[in-house]
C-alpha positions as CSV (number, residue, x, y, z in Angstrom):
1,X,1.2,25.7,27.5
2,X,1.3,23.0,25.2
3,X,1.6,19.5,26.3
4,X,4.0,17.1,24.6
5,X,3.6,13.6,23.8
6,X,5.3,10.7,24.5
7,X,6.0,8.6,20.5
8,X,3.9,5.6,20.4
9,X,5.6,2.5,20.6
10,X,5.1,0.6,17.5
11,X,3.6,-2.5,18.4
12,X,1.2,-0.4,19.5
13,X,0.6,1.7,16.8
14,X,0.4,-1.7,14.7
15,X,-2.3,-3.1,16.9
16,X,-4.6,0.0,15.9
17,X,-4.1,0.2,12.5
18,X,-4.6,-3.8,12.2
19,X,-8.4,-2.8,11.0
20,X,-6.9,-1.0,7.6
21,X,-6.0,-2.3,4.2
22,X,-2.2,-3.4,4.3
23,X,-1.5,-0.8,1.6
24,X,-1.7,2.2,3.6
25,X,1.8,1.2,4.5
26,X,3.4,2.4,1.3
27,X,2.8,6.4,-0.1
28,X,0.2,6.5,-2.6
29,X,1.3,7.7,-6.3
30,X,-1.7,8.6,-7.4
31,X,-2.8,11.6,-4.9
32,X,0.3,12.0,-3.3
33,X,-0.4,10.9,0.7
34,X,1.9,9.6,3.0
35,X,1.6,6.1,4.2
36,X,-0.9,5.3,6.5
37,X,-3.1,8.2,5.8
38,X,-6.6,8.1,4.0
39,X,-6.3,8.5,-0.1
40,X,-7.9,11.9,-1.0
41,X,-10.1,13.0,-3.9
42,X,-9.0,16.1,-4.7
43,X,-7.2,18.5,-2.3
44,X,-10.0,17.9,0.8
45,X,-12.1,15.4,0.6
46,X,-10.8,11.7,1.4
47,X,-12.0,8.7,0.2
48,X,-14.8,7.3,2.4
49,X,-15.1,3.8,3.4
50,X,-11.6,2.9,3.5
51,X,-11.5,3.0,-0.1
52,X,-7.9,3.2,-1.5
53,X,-6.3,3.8,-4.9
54,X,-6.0,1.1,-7.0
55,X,-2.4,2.4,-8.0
56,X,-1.8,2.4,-3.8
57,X,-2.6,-1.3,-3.7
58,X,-0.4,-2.1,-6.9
59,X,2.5,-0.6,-5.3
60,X,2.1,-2.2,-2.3
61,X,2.0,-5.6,-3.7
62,X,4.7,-4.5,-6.0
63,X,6.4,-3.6,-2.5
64,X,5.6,-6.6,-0.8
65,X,5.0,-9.9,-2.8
66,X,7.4,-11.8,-5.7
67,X,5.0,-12.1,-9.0
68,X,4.5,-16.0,-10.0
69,X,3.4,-14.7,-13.4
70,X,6.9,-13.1,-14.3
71,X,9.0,-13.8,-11.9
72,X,10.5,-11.1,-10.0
73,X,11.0,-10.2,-6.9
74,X,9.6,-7.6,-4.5
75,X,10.6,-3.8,-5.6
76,X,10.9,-4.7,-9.0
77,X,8.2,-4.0,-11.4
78,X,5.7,-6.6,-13.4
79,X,6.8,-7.0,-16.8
80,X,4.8,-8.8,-19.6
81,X,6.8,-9.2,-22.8
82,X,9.6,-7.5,-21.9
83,X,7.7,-4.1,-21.6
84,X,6.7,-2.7,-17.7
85,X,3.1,-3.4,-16.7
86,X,1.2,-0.1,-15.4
87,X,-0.1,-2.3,-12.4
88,X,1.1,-5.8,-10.8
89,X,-0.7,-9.1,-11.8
90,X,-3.4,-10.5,-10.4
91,X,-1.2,-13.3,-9.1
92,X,0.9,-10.8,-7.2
93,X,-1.7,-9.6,-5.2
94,X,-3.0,-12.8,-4.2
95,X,0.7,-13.4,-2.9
96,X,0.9,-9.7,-1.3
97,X,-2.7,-10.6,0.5
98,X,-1.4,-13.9,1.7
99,X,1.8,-12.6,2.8
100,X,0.2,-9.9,4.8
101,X,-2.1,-12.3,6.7
């Protein structure tokens, strides 16, 4: 007979995952996981160390943070004349790490 389990409060589930990078909180685009899950290298193997995607971190900044280098607020993509940037600027993640501490 199988057991069911009571959801974990989230507070609680917060307090455990305060070890990780704040970017597991958002999906990753590059291989696909959902949030708080380990990034993967392929279909089985995860990233070791904690390591994430560098695309993972960019869209959580892009998430999280307004950019001081162009101006935008969070959800909306880095932009350097007029065209979209591929990842976030350096000064947006600075304000993502700042806002998450």
């Amino acid at each position: 007979m199988k057991r069911s389990q009571a959801p974990m409060p989230e507070s609680i589930r917060h307090t455990l995952r305060a070890g990780q990078h704040p970017a597991r909180s958002v999906a990753c685009p590059w291989c696909g996981v959902a949030a708080h899950k380990p990034c993967q290298a392929g279909k089985t193997r995860l990233l070791t160390g904690g390591s994430l995607h560098p695309q993972r971190v960019s869209a959580w900044a892009e998430l999280t943070a307004c950019c001081p280098a162009c101006q935008v607020e969070p959800t909306v993509p880095c932009h350097e004349d007029g065209r979209e940037r591929a990842t976030v600027h350096a000064r947006r993640y600075e304000e993502a790490e700042q806002a998450a501490a």
